[in-house]
N, C-alpha and C positions, 0 to 999 in steps of 0.2 A: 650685229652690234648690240652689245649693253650699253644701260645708261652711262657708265664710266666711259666709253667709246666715243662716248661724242664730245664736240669741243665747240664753245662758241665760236660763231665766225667764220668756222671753215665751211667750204663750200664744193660743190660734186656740181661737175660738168654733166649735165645730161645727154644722151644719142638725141640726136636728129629725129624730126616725126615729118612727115609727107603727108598733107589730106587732102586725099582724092577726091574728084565731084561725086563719084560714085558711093564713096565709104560716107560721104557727107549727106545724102538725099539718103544711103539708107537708115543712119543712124537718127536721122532727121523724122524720115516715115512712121517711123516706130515712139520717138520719144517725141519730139519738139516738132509737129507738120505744119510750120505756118508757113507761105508761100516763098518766102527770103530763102527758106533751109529747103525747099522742094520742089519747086515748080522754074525751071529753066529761065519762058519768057516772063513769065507775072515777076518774076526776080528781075531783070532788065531793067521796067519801069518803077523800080521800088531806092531806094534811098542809096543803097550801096553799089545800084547798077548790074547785079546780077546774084549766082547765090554764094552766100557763106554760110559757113558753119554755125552750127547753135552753140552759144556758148558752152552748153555742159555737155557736148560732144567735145569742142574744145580742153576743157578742164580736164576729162575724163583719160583722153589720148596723152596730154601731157603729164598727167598726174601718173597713169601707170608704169610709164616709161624709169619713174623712180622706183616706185614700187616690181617692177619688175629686174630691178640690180638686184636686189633681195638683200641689201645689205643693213637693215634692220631687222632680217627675217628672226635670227633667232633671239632677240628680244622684246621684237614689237608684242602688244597683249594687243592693245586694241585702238584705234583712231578716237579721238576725242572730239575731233569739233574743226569746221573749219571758218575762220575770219576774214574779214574785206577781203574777198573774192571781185577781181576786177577784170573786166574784159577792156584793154584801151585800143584795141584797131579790131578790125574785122578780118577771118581768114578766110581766104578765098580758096577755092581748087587750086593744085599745085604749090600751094606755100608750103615753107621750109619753116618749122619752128626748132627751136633749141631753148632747154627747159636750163634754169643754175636754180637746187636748190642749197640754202646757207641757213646752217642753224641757228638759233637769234637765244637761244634760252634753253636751259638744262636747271631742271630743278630736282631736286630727291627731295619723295615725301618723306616726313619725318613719321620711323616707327614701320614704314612699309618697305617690301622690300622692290619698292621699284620708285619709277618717278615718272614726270612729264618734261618732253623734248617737243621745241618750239620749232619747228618748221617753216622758210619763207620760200615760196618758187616763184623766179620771176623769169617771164616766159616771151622772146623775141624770134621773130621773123629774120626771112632771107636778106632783108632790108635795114637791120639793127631795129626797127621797133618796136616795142613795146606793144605786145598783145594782151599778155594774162600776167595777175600777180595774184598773189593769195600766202595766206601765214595757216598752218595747220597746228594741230599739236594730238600729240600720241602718249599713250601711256607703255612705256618700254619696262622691262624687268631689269633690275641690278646682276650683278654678274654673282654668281653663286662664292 
């Protein structure tokens, strides 16, 4: 998609994402090791009762899921920034998330031949709730 491609407001269902205990302790070992995201029982007696995901294991899995329809692919240049990044529930092993993101803003720079596209993904569980939200924004090429 080119900048011309996008339309405020409209919105893309995202696939389904699945995280395992096991995708979650490894992504956890390597990035984020605090007991919550890798230790079984020390997770039991901690706040949420056993383990979940690290938020930006979270982000990460749901953010690619767009990024892999490729449907910015041949305009995107490069990501610009991301804003209120929110985690509102914790995922646990075996949650079901489903990503909608909805574009909020489409600007052309004036004199350049591209512009910035405002990105929102808001991110629910098997349960309807609210897990993750966040606004992104990318710098996309104009269509030649």
């Amino acid at each position: 998609m080119y900048l011309e491609d996008y339309v405020i407001g409209k919105s893309y269902e995202l696939e389904e994402v699945i995280f395992t205990e096991e995708e979650i302790i490894r992504f956890a070992k390597e990035f984020d090791p605090r007991p919550i995201h890798v230790d079984k029982e020390a997770a039991k007696e901690l706040y949420f009762g056993g383990i979940i995901s690290s938020g930006l294991h979270t982000f990460v899995k749901c953010w690619s899921v767009w990024v892999k329809t490729f449907k910015d692919a041949e305009g995107m240049i490069a990501g610009m920034g991301i804003d209120n990044l929110r985690w509102h529930n914790p995922v646990y092993p075996g949650d079901h998330l489903k990503g909608t993101i909805t574009i909020k803003d489409v600007k052309p720079r004036e004199g350049k031949p591209n512009g910035v596209v405002t990105y929102h993904l808001h991110v629910v569980n098997q349960d309807d709730k609210d897990v993750m939200t966040m606004t992104a924004k990318a710098l996309i090429k104009r269509r030649d």
